[in-house]
N, C-alpha and C positions, 0 to 999 in steps of 0.2 A: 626428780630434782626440780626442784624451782625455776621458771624461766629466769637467766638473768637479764637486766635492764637492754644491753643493746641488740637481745636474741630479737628473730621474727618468725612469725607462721609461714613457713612454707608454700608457696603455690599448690593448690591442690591438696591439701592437708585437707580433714574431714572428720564431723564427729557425728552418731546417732544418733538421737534419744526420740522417746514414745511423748507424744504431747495429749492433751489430757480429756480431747473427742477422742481417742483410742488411734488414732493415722499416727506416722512415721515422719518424721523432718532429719535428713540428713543437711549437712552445713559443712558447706568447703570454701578453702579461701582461692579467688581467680586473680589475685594479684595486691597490689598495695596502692596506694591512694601517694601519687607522686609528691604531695603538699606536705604530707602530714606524715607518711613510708606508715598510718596505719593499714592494718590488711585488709581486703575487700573481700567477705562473707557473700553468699548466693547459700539458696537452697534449693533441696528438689521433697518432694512428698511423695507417701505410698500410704495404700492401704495396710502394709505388711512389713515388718522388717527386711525380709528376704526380698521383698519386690524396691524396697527401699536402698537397699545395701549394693545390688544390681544398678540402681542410676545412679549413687554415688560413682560407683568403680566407672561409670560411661560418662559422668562431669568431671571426673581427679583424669583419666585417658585423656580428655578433649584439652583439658588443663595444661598438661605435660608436653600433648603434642603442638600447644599455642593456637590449637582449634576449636577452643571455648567459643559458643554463642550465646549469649543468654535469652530463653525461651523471648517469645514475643507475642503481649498481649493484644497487636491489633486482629479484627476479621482482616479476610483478604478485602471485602466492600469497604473498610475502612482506607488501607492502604492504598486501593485504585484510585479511589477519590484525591486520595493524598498526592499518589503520583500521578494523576492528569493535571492536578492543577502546578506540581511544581517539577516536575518533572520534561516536561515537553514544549520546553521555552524553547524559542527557533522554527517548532514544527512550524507549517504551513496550514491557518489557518481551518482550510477545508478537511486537512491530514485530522487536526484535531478533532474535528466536529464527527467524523467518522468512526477517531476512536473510541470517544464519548458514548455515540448511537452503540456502539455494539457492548460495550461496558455495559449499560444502560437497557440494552434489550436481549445482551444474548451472554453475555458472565452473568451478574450480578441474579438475578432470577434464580439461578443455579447452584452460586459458591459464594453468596453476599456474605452468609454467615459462621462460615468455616472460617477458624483460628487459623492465621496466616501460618502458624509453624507443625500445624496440623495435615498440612494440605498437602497429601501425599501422590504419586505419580498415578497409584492405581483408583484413586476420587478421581484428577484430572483426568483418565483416559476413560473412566463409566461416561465423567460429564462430555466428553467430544462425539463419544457415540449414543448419547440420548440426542444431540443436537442431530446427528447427521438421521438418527430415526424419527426424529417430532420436535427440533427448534425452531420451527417455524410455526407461526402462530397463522392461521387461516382460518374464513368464516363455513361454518359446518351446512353441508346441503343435504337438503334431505333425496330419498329416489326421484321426486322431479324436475333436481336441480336449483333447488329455492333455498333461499338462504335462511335458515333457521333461528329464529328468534325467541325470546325468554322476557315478559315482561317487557318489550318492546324495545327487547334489547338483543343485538348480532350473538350467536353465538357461537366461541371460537375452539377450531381443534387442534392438535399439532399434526405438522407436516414436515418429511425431511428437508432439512437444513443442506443447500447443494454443498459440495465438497469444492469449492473453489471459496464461498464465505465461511464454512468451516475453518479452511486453515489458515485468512484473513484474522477470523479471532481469536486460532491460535496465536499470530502474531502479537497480536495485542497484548494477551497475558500471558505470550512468553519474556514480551518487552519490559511486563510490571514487574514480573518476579526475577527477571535478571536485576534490578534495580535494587529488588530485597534482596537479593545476593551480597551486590555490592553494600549495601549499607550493614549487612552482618544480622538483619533479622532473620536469614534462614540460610541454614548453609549450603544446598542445593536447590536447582531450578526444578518441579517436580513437572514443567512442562518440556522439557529439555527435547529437541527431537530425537535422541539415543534412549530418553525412555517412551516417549509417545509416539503411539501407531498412530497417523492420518491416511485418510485415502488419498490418491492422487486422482489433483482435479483433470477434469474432463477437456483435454484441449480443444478448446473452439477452434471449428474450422474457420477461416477466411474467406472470404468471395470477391476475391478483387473486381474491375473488369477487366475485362479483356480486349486484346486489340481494336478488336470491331466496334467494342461498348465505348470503347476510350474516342473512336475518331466522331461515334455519332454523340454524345456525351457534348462532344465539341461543338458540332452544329446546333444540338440541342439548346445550349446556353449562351451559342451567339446572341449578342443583344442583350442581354439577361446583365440586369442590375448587380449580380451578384459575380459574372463572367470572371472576372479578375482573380477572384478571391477563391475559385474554383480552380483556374488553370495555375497558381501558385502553389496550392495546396498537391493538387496531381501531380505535378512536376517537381517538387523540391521535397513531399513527403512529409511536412512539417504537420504538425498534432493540431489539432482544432483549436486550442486553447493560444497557441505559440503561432499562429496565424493572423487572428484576431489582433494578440498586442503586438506583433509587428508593428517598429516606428522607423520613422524616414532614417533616424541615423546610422540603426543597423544595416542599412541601403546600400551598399557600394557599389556605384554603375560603373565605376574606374574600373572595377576589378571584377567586376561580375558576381560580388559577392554578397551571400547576407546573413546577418550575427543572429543566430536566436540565445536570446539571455533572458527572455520572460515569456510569462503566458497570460491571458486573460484570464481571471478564475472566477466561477459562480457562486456566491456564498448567498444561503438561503438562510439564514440565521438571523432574530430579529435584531433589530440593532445595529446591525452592519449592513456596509456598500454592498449592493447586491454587486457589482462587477469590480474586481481589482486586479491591477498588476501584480503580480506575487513570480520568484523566481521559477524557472523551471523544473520541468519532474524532478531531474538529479540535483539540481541547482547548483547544474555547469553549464557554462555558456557554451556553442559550438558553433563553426561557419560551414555555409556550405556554398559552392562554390555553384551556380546559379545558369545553365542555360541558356545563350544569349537570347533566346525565343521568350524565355520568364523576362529577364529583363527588359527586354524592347516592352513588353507585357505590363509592367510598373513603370517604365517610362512614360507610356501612356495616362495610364493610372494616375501619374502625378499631374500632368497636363489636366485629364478630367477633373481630378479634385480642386485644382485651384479654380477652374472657372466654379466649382461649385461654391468657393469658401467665395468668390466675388458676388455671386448670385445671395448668397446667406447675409452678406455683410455684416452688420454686429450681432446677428444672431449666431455668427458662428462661432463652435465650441473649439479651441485650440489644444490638441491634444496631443499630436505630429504621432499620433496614429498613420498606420498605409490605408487599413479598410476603418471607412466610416459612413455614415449615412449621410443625405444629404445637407444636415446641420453641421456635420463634426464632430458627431456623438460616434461612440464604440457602437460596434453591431452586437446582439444579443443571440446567442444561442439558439433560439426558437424561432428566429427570424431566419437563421441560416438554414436550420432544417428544415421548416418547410420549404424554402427556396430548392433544396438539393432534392428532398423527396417530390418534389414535383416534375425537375429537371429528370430525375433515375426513372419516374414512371414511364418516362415520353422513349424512352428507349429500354421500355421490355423490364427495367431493374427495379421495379417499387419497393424490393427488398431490402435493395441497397442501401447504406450509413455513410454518414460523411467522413469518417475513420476509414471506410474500404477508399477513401481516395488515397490514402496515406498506404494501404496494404499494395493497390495498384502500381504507386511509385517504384513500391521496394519490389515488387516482380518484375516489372518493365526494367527499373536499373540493373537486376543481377540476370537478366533474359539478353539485355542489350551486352554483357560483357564484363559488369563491373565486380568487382571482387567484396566478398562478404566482408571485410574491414572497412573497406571505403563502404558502402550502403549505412554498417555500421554506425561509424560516423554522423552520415549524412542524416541517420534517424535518431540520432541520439540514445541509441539501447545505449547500457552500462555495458556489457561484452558482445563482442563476435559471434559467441557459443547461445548467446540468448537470441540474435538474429537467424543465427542457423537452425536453432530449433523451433522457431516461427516460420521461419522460408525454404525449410531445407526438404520439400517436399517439390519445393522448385525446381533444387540442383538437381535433385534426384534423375526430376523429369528429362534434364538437359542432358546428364550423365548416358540415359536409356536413349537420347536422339542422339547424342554421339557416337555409340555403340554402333547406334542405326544405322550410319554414315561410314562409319568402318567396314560395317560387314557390305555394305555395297561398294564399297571402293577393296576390298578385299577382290569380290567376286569380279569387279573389271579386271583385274592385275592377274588373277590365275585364270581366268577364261571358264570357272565353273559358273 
């Protein structure tokens, strides 16, 4: 019978036919056109009727159950580009530039050209473990250790890719493709950690100093231009970057206390400030409550600077920075390191990083007493449990001298 006038196609409704290269076009309706209530036609193709007739029955399903996606013509290279530039408004300039570099030297190489709706969990898990066998690109030596060359040119081989930047780029492109989730270009994340195997990275050990390293560390940097900005950083545990932009207002000598709400950040990017204030890692502020030893420390510290901003007069830069150089300029990363790696040599530690002042802190404070929420805190991790599993090799220690202390206080009370 005839449709009448106010009848409609059905959702999901589907019809066959052979088109006239000899393939298959099945045609169902995914819904109606709210303007007009005409119906909204998709197709699927085959080589075969039977193979055709099959993704009809899996489009009219998805239809039914309101889990229709319609295929998606971009590559996944298409889409990253898409979502780095519109996607990641807010990140933290340097965040971006990092997730670009690995886009750029460690997806894209491998999955630029794969059909985003194509790209299935057992492609993504080949491509994570070609990375961790040969994504790293390295110049090839021959048996004397020389670097081999082609027409006067390096040439390169792969090498495993460590498992800690592995599952960095898994982050990356599990962040792009939750994105096509959400936007309904695909309906699962095929990087998902429920279906992808990664290794587990390699925890770096730490090498704090230690007591003795810490009092000669001290001597060592008496006088030392840079003295201040070291015994701040050992004693309050604050991150090299959240050091640096330390300014006087975060200062409270009232209270003994100081705000970290930024950090200094390096951006090597053309175009850009190479030094800027930018929010902290988490980009939450936090206080910590300050030693009166630190702060007699910056009290000082602010005495020396002024005579210095007298001594500079209009050359001086106003920045109400704590650590600056003798104009009022920010200190630079490289000036700090070689400063520390000089000062670590003098007492046995050339191995030493200016982050183990910060690893030092967090031993010293949970050795001295303090409880893993407060250290927490004071270091700004995101949880407890992320501090415990960085220092918890500490308590461990402490737990096995307790033990120690028992069983000798044991052994006085029974007389064995």
């Amino acid at each position: 019978m005839a449709r009448t006038k106010n009848s409609r196609a059905a959702a999901g409704a589907g019809s066959i036919r052979q088109r006239s290269d000899g393939t298959w076009e099945a045609r169902f309706v995914v819904g109606h056109d709210p303007g007009t209530g005409k119906p909204i036609r998709k197709s699927v193709y085959a080589k075969t009727q039977k193979e055709v007739r099959q993704k009809l029955a899996q489009a009219v399903a998805a239809v039914d159950n309101k889990a229709y996606i319609e295929p998606c013509k971009m590559t996944l290279g298409e889409w990253l580009d898409i979502w780095a530039v519109t996607y990641l408004e807010g990140v933290k300039p340097r965040t971006v530039k990092i997730y670009k570099d690995d886009i750029r030297l460690h997806i894209k190489p491998y999955l630029a050209a794969v059909k985003l709706d194509e790209l299935d969990t057992h492609t993504v898990q080949k491509y994570f473990n070609t990375l961790l066998k040969s994504g790293k690109k390295v110049p090839k030596k021959d048996k004397d250790g020389n670097t081999v060359k082609k027409d006067g040119k390096t040439v390169y081989e792969g090498a495993p890719l460590s498992a800690k930047t592995v599952k960095n780029v898994h982050g990356v492109l599990h962040g792009a493709l939750r994105q096509a989730v959400i936007n309904r270009y695909i309906p699962l994340n095929p990087a998902d950690g429920d279906f992808c195997k990664l290794p587990k990275a390699k925890k770096q050990e730490i090498k704090p100093l230690d007591e003795t390293q810490i009092a000669e560390f001290l001597k060592a940097i008496r006088g030392n231009d840079y003295e201040d900005i070291f015994i701040v950083t050992l004693f309050t545990g604050m991150r090299e970057g959240e050091v640096m932009g330390l300014t006087w207002d975060c200062v409270d000598f009232e209270n003994g206390i100081l705000t970290v709400n930024k950090q200094m950040q390096l951006h090597q990017e053309s175009g850009m400030v190479a030094y800027q204030l930018v929010p902290t890692k988490n980009s939450k502020a936090r206080t910590i409550t300050a030693a009166p030893f630190v702060m007699a420390q910056l009290k000082q510290h602010k005495v020396t600077q002024a005579k210095q901003r007298l001594l500079a007069g209009k050359l001086w830069h106003r920045s109400d920075l704590v650590f600056t150089d003798a104009l009022g300029n920010h200190l630079t990363k490289p000036t700090l390191y070689r400063a520390f790696k000089k000062a670590a040599a003098t007492i046995g530690r050339p191995d030493a990083r200016f982050h183990d002042l910060r690893h030092s802190y967090a031993v010293a404070a949970i050795r001295s007493g303090d409880d893993i929420k407060t250290v927490q805190g004071n270091l700004g991790h995101a949880t407890a449990a992320f501090t415990l599993d960085v220092y918890g090799h500490v308590t461990d220690q402490m737990k096995q001298a307790s033990a120690n202390r028992m069983e000798a206080f044991i052994k006085s009370v029974s007389g064995s």
